[in-house]
N, C-alpha and C positions, 0 to 999 in steps of 0.2 A: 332159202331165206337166210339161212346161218351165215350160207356165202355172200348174200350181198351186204349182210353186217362186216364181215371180214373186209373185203373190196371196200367196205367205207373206210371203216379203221383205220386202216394200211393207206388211204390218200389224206387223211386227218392226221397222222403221224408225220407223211411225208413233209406236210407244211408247215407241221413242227419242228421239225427239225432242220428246212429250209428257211426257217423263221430264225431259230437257233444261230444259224450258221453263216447271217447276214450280222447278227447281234456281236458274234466272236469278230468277226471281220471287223467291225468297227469300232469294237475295243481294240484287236491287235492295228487300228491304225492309229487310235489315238495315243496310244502307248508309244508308238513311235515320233510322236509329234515332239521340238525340242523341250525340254524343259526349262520353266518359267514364261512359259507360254500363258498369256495373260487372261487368255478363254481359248479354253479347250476346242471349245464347242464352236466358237466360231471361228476358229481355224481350220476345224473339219468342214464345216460350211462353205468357206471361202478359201480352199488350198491358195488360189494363185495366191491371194493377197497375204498370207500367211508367206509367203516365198520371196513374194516383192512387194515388201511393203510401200515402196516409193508410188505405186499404181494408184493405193487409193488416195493419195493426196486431190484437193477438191482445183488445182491449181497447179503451175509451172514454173517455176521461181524462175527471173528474168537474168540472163547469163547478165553476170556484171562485168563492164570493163575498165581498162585506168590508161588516160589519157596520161601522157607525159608533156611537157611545156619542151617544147623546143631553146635550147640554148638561145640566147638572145645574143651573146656575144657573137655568135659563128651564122646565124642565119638570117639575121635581121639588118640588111641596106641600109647604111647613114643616108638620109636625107637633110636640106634645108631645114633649120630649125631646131635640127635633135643636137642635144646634148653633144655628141660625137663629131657635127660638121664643124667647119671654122667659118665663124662669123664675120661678115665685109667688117667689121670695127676690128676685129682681131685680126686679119688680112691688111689693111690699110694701117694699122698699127704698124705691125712687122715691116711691111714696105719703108715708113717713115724711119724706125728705129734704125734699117737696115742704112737709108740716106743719108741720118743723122752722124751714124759710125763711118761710113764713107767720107762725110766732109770732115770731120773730127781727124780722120787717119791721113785726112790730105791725099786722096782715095781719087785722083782726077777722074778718072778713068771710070770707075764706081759709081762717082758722085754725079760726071755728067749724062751716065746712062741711064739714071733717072727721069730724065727729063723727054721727055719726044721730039722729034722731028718736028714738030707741027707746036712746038713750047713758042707762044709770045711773049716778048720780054714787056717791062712796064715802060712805060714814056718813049713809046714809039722808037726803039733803041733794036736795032736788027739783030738777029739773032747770031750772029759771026759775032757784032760787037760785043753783045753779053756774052760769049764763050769768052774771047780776048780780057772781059773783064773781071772776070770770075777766075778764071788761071792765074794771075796776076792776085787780085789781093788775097786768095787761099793759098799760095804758095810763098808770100810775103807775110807769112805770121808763123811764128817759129811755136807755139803750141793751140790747138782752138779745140773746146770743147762746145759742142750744141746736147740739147738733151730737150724731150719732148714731152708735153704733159696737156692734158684735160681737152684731149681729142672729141670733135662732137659732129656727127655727121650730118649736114643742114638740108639734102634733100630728100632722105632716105633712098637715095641709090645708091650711094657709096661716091659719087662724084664728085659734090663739092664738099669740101671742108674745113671745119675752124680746128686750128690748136695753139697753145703757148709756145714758145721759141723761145730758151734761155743760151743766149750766147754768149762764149767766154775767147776771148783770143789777146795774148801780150797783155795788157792794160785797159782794153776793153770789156764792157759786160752790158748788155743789153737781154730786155726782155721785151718783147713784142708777140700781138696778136696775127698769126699769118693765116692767109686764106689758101686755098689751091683746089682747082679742079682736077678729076683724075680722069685718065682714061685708061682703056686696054687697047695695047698696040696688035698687029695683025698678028701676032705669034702668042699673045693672051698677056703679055707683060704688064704689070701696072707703070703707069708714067705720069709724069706732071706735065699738063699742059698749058693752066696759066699759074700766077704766084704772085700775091701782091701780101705785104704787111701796113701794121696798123699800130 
């Protein structure tokens, strides 16, 4: 009987001190836990998340990116319309101004390649004749200024159009209203193919 008291004792002690021995263990671990650890206790509960706290987030924050706007200068095609292209008014301008300094400079050569192949003169007057006539009184005025103003395109193709003509030559001075229609020759030239004033 003595003995089966002993044999208890000694398995009652045992799980005391296996009890004991679980209790030491999880103080020397929380001892080790870092310090300013905000709960102890459930950082021993929860190791991973004490480790990686990123885990328990409820969510995954979405990677952010940043567009860059492409150079506009370097990648972006002038078209019709933009800012960038030249407009038939500022094309047809330049042509004119380009004619106007040609007959000014006494520019024959200049001045009658303006004109096309296919240019009818006014009053049924052949085109050999108006060459013969035009050589003759431009070269018979010892200074001529023309100059060109309030350009207006009447079809909106660029074909026909009205501008002022102020012409200066010797003792002469005239302003007049000139019409002309324009074409492009086979090699994309602009030219004048008819020309009448008013």
């Amino acid at each position: 009987m003595r003995a089966l008291f002993v044999r208890k004792s000694s398995t009652k002690t045992a799980w005391i001190i296996a009890a004991v021995g679980v209790l030491l263990a999880l103080a020397a671990y929380v001892a080790d836990l870092p310090i300013g650890s905000e709960n102890s206790l459930s950082a021993l509960l929860n190791p991973l998340e004490s480790t990686h706290p990123n885990l328990s987030q409820s969510h995954v924050e979405p990677k952010q990116t940043t567009v860059t706007a492409m150079d506009s200068a370097s990648n972006v095609v002038p078209s019709i319309g933009q800012s960038s292209a030249v407009s038939d008014e500022q094309k047809i301008q330049k042509f004119l101004d380009q004619w106007a300094a040609d007959w000014g400079s006494k520019n024959l050569d200049g001045y009658l390649s303006a004109y096309s192949e296919h240019f009818k003169p006014e009053a049924n007057k052949s085109r050999a004749d108006w060459l013969s006539e035009r050589r003759s009184r431009i070269m018979s005025k010892s200074k001529i200024k023309v100059r060109i103003s309030d350009l207006e395109i009447l079809n909106g193709k660029g074909t026909e159009i009205r501008f002022t003509q102020m012409y200066e030559a010797d003792q002469i001075k005239a302003v007049t209203v000139k019409y002309m229609t324009l074409a492009l020759n086979d090699v994309g030239q602009m030219q004048i193919v008819r020309e009448h004033s008013k």
